[in-house]
N, C-alpha and C positions, 0 to 999 in steps of 0.2 A: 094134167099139169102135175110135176113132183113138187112133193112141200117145199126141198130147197130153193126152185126159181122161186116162189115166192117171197112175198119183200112185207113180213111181218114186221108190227111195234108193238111196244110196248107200252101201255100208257097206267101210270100209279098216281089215283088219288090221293094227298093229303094234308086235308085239313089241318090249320094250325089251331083251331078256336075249341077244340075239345073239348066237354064241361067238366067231366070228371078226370083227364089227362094231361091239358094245358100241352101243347107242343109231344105228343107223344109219338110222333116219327123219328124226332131227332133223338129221348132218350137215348142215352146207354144199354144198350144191350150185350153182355161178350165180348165190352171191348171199343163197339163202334156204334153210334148209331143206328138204329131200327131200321131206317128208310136205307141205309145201306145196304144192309145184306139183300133186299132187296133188289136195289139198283144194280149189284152187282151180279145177283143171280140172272138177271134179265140178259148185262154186257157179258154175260160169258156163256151165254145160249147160242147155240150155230145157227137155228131159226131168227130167232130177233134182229133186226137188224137197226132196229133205234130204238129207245128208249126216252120217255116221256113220264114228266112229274106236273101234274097239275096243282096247286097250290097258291094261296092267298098272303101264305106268311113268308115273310123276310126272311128269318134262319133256316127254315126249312129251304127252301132256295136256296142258299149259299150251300148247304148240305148237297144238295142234290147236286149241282155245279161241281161241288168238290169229288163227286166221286164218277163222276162223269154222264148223267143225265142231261136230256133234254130240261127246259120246264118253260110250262107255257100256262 
């Protein structure tokens, strides 16, 4: 089988309850949120074919929705 037929995801842990970071996906980083660049490195991989945020917290959600992840 080539890597392309295959139907890879993505899937990104992040914790909102950090003890010494509080919300440290959504910082600013460069501009954008952390969890962004991420998210985005994944939507613009020719492998990936979804992308997934696992998550407990509210903003981090909204984050992740906004730049176009799954989250479950």
């Amino acid at each position: 089988m080539d890597i392309a037929e295959l139907q890879l995801v993505a899937f990104i842990p992040a914790r909102g309850g950090s003890e010494r970071i509080p919300q440290k996906a959504i910082k600013p980083m460069a501009g954008k949120p952390m969890i962004a660049w991420t998210i985005e490195a994944c939507k613009k991989s020719k492998y990936i074919s979804r992308t997934f945020v696992s998550t407990e917290d509210n903003e981090i959600k909204k984050v992740a929705f906004e730049y176009g992840a799954e989250v479950i």
